[in-house]
N, C-alpha and C positions, 0 to 999 in steps of 0.2 A: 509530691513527687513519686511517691510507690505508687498510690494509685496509678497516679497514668502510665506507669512503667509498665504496671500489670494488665492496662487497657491496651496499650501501645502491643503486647507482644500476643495480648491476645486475639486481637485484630490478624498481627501476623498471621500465629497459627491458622487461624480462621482461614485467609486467604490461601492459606499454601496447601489445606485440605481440601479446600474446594478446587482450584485449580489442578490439582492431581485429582479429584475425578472427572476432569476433563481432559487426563490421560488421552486417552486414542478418540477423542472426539477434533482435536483443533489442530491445525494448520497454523504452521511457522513461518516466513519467509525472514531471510536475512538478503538484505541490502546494503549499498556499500556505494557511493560517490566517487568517480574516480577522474580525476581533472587533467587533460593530456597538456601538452606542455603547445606552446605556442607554436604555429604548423603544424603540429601533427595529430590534428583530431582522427585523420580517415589513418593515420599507420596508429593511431594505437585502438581505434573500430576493427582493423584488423587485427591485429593481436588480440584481442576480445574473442573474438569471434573462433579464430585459430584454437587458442587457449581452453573453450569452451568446445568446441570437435573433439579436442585430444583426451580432455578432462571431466567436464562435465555436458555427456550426450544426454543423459538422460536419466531416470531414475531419483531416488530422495534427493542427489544431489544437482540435478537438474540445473545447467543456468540459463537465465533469459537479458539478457542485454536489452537496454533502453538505453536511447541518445533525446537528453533535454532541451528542448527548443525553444519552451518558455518557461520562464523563474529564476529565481535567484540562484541557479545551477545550471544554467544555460550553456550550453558548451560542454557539460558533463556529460560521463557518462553513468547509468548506474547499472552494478551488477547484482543480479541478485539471486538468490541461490534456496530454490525449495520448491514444493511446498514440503515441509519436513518436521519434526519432532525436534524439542531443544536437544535429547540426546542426543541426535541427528550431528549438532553439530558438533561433536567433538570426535564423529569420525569420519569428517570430511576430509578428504585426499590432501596428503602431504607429500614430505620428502620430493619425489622427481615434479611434483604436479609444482610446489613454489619454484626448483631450479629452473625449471624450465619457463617459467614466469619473467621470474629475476634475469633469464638471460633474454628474451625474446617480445618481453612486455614492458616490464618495467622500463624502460629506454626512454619511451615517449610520453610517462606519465610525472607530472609536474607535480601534484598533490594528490594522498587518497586522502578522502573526505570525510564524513561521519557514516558510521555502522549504525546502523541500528534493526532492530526484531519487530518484525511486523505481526500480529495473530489474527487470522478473519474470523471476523463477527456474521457465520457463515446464517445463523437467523434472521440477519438483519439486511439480507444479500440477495441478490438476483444474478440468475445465470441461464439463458434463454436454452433450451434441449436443441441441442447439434448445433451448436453456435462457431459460426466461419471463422479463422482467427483474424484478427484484427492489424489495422495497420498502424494506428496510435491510439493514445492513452489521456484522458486528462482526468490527474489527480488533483483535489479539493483537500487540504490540510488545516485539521480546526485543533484552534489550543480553546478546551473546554475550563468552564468556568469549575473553580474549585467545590465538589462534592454535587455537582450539576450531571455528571454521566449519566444516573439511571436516567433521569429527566430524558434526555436526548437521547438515549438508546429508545424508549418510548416515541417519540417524535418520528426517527429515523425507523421504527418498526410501522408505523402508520403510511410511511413514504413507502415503504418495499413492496407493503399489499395493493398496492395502487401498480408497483412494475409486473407484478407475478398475476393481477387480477386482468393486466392490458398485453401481457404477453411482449412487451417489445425485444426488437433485435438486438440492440444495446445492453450490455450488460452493467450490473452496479453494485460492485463492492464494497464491504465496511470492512475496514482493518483499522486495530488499535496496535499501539505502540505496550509493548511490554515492559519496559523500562519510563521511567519517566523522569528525560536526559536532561531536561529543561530548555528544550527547544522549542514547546510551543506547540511541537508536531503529534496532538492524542491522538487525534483519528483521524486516519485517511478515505476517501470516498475515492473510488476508482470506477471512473466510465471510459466504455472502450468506443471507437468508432472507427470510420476506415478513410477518411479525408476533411481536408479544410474547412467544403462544402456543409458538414456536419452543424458548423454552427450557425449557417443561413437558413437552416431550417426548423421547425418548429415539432417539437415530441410530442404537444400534446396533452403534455404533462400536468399541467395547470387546469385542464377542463377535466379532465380525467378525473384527478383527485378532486375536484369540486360534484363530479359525479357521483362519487362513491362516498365524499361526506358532506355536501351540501353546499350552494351557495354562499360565497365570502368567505370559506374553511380556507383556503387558500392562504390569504394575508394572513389569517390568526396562525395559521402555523408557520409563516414566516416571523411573526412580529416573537412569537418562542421561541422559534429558531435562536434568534438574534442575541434574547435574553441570556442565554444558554451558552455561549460561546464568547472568548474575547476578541477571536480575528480569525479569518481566515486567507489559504494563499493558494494559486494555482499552478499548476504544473504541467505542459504538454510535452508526451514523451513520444517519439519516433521507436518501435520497432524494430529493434536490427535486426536484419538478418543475411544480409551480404555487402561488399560493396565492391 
């Protein structure tokens, strides 16, 4: 039992020295599920929206509204706040920025949902130079196999040099969860596009990577994919931006 006491915190320490020096390298996002009460999805998108004019234009504390279209949060809404530092968040706007919430928002919201801290795995990432902003989102959420991450950080580094070698319009995020809530939700892939259309069409993507690592590489790095992961779930988010 001491041994592993002494493995156990020294694991900690370890972690917590390395992630502080990733001080001023990483990006935070906090997010937040917010479920409007029955009729009143477009009065509380407004109040979102309002709320975020008044409070959060722009800056560390930055917000971006998304409204869920498909997944298990459909109907939601999420808000989410950054890109930012965790000290960041302990001086996000209080005092009139909640009154004014509590009187003007809160009204039409039925349940807030889970919080959670996102960190991008900005290595592992593509983001095309002068990129249009987008008009939705589809997130990819994998609960990785227990001590399987490097593995698939490996995996998912071999997939990025294939986006950043092709140059496309689409962007492709990796973000990991900071906490690990037991939701399931380790890593998140986030690709952007601008309609429905998107999915009748073909990236590419598949000959590409077979370009750059050869014939049949494709299946084999799905069939690891697969290994690597317990499940995954998708998520299409709409954009707000007025209504």
């Amino acid at each position: 039992m001491k041994k592993q006491l002494i493995l156990t915190l020294s694991l900690l320490i370890m972690a917590v020295f390395a992630f502080g020096q990733e001080e001023y390298t990483y990006h935070v996002w906090e997010t937040t599920y917010i479920i409007p009460k029955k009729g009143h999805g477009q009065d509380l998108g407004k109040a979102l929206l309002e709320h975020r004019k008044m409070f959060h234009p722009e800056g560390t504390h930055n917000a971006t509204i998304h409204a869920i279209s498909v997944g298990k949060m459909q109907g939601a809404y999420s808000w989410m706040i950054g890109p930012m530092k965790f000290a960041d968040v302990d001086t996000k706007p209080k005092g009139e920025n909640y009154e004014s919430w509590m009187e003007h928002g809160d009204k039409f919201v039925k349940k807030y949902g889970n919080t959670e801290y996102w960190v991008s795995a900005d290595k592992l990432s593509y983001w095309p130079e002068n990129p249009e902003p987008s008009a939705m989102i589809h997130c990819i959420y994998w609960d990785v196999k227990q001590g399987k991450q490097q593995e698939l950080d490996k995996l998912l580094a071999k997939a990025v040099k294939v986006f950043k070698e092709n140059k496309y319009k689409n962007s492709w995020g990796i973000y990991k969860a900071a906490f690990n809530t037991g939701s399931g939700r380790d890593v998140c892939a986030v690709m952007t596009f601008d309609n429905w259309a998107y999915f009748d069409s073909d990236l590419g993507f598949v000959k590409d990577y077979e370009t750059m690592y050869g014939e049949g590489t494709f299946a084999e790095f799905m069939d690891s994919f697969y290994s690597l992961i317990e499940s995954g779930t998708d998520e299409i988010r709409k954009v707000v931006m007025d209504y």
